[in-house]
C-alpha positions in Angstrom: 29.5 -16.6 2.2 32.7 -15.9 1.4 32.5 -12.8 0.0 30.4 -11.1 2.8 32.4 -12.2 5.1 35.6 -10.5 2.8 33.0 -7.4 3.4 31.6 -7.3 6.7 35.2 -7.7 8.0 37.0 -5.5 6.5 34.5 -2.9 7.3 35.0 -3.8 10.9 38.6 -3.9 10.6 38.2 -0.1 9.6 35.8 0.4 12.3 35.3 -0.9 15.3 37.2 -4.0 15.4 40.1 -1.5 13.9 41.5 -1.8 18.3 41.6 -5.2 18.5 44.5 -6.2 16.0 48.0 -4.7 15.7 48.2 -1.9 12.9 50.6 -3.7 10.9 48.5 -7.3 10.9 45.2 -5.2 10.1 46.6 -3.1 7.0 47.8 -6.3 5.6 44.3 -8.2 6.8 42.5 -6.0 4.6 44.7 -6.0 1.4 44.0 -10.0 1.6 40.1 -9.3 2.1 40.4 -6.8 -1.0 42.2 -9.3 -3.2 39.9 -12.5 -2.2 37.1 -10.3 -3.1 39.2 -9.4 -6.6 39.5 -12.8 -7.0 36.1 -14.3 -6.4 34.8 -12.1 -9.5 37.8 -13.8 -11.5 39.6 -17.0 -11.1 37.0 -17.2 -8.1 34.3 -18.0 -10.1 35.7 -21.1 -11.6 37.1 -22.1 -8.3 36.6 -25.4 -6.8 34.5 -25.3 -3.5 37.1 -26.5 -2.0 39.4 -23.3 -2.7 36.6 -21.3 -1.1 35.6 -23.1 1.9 39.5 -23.4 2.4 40.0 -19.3 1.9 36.9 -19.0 4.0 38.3 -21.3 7.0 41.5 -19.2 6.8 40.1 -16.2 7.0 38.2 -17.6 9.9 40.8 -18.4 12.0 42.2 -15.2 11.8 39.3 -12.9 12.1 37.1 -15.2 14.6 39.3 -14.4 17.4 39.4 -10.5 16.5 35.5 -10.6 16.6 35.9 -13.0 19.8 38.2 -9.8 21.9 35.7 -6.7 20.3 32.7 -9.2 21.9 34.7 -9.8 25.3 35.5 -6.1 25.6 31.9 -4.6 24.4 30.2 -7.6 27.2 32.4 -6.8 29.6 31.2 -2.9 30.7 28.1 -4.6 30.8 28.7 -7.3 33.2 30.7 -4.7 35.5 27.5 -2.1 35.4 25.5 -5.7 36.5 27.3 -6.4 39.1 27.8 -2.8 40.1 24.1 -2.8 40.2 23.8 -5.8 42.2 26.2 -4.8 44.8 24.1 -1.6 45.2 20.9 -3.4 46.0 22.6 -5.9 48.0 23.6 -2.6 50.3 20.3 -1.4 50.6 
């Protein structure tokens, strides 16, 4: 779990979720997904679960509400075009 979520976001952070966090935060966001991923094939493998499921809720907490604004923004133009939509027919 923890190591595709180490993957999946910091392919986003590259991609699309690359406008929702400051440049700074994200460049040093995905040096800390590269070395948890470094990690899970070393000391990681001996690791309590607890190291990982703490590791995983921190990541969490800073990546949930990253996915949470790409979400909001990609929804959003949908909701307008909706109502948009709606208004039209309404006119009619």
């Amino acid at each position: 779990m923890l190591e595709a979520l180490c993957y999946k976001y910091k392919e986003g952070l590259q991609g699309n979720l690359a406008a929702y966090m400051p440049d700074d935060q994200r460049t040093t966001c995905i040096a800390e997904l590269t070395k948890t991923v470094e990690w899970i094939y070393s000391e990681g493998e001996q690791a309590p679960i607890e190291e990982i499921q703490k590791r995983l809720h921190d990541f969490k907490q800073v990546l949930d509400p990253v996915k949470a604004r790409s979400l909001y923004h990609e929804r959003i133009q949908d909701r307008f075009r909706t109502l948009d939509d709606w208004s039209k027919q309404m006119q009619q």
